[in-house]
C-alpha positions in Angstrom: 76.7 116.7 91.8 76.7 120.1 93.2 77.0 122.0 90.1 74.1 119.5 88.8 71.9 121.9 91.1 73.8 125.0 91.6 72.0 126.8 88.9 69.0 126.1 89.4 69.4 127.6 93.0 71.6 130.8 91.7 68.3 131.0 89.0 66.0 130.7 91.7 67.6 133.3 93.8 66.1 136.3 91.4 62.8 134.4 89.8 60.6 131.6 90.6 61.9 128.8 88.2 60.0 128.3 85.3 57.9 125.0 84.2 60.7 123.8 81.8 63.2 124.4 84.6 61.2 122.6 87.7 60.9 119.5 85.0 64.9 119.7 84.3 65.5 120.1 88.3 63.1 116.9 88.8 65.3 114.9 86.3 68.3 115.7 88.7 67.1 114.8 91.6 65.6 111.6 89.8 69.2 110.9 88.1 70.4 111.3 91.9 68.3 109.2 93.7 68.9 106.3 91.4 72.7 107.0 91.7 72.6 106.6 95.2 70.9 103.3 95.1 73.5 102.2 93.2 75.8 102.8 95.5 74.2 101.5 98.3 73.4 98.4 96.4 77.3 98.3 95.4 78.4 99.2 98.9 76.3 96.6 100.8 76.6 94.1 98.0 80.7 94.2 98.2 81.0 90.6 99.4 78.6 89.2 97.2 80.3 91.0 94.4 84.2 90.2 94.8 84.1 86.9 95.8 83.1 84.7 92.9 85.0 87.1 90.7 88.2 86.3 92.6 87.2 82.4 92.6 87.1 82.9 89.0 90.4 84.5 88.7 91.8 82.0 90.5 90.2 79.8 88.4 91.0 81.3 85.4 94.5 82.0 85.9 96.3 79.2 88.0 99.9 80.3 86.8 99.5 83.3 88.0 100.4 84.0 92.1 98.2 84.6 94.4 100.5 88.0 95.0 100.0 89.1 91.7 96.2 88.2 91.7 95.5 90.3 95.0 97.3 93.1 94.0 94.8 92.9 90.9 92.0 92.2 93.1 93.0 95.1 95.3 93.2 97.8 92.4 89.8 97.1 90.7 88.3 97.1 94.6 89.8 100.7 94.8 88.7 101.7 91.2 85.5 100.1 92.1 84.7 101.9 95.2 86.0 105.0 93.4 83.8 104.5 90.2 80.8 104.5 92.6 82.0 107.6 94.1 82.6 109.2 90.7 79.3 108.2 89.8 77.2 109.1 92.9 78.7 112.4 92.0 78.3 112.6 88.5 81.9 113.8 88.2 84.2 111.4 85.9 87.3 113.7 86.7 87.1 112.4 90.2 87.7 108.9 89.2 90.7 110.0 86.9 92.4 112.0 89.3 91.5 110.9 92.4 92.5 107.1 91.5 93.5 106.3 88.0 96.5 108.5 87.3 98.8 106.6 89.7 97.4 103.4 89.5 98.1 103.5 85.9 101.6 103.4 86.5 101.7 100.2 88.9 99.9 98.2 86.6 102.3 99.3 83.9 105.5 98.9 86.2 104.0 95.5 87.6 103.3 94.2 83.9 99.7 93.5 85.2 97.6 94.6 82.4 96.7 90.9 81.2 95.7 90.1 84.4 93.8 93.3 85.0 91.8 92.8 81.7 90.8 89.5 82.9 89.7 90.4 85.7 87.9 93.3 84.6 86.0 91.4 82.4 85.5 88.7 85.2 84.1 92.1 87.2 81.6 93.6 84.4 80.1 89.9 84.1 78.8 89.6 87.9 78.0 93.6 88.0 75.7 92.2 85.1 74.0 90.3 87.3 74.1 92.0 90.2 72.6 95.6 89.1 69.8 96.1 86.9 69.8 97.0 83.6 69.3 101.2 84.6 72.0 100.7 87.4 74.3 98.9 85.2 74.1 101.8 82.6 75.1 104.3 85.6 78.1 102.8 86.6 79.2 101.5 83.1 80.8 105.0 81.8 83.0 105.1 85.1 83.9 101.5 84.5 84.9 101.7 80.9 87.1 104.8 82.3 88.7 102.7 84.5 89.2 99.5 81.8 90.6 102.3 79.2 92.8 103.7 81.8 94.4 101.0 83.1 95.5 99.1 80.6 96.1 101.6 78.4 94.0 102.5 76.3 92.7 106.0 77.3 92.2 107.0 73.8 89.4 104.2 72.6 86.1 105.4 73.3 83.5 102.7 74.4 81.2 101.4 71.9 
């Protein structure tokens, strides 16, 4: 976020800002502004969000324990949280370094990657309905990060 407008404030140190820049600066601080709603919405909305998805798990996976599911539950709330952070931002290193890297390895150590792929899709399905159509396509790259990440599969890009 802050190198979003650190050159326009360096350029505007030695001239007024052009037409073409003012217009780039206002798509910034548009961009910005709808990122932050997002985030609110996912912040105030956190309730509302995880707790049909982790009905459904338990739904949809009944062999697995309840341990196993809330340590699921508990790594997609984290990357969740984070991926709204990243996104807020603009920045998809933060999500990768400040989350993913060692979280990667517990899901690979605690053989959860089925489970997490279940309930990832469980996840994008109610942030569906939750966010609109503009805010889903905000958050989306930072959750595909996290869904390639996790379980895996770093190198796919997301079609």
């Amino acid at each position: 976020m802050h190198s979003d407008f650190q050159q326009f404030l360096q350029d505007a140190e030695d001239h007024y800002l052009q037409n073409a820049e003012i217009a780039e600066f206002k798509q910034h601080v548009s961009t910005l502004e709808q990122r932050l709603q997002t985030y609110e919405l996912l912040r105030e909305n956190e309730l509302e969000i995880w707790q049909p998805v982790a009905d459904q798990l338990s739904e949809t996976c009944p062999n697995e324990s309840n341990q196993r599911q809330e340590k699921v539950l508990q790594h997609w709330i984290s990357a969740l949280r984070y991926g709204a952070m990243a996104m807020l931002m603009n920045r998809p290193e933060f999500l990768k370094y400040r989350l993913l890297e060692w979280l990667t390895d517990v899901v690979q150590a605690h053989q959860l990657v089925d489970l997490e792929y279940q309930l990832s899709q469980l996840l994008e399905a109610r942030l569906k309905e939750i966010l609109t159509a503009q805010q889903w396509n905000l958050i989306q790259p930072y959750f595909v990060q996290t869904q390639q990440i996790l379980m895996g599969t770093e190198h796919i890009t997301a079609g």
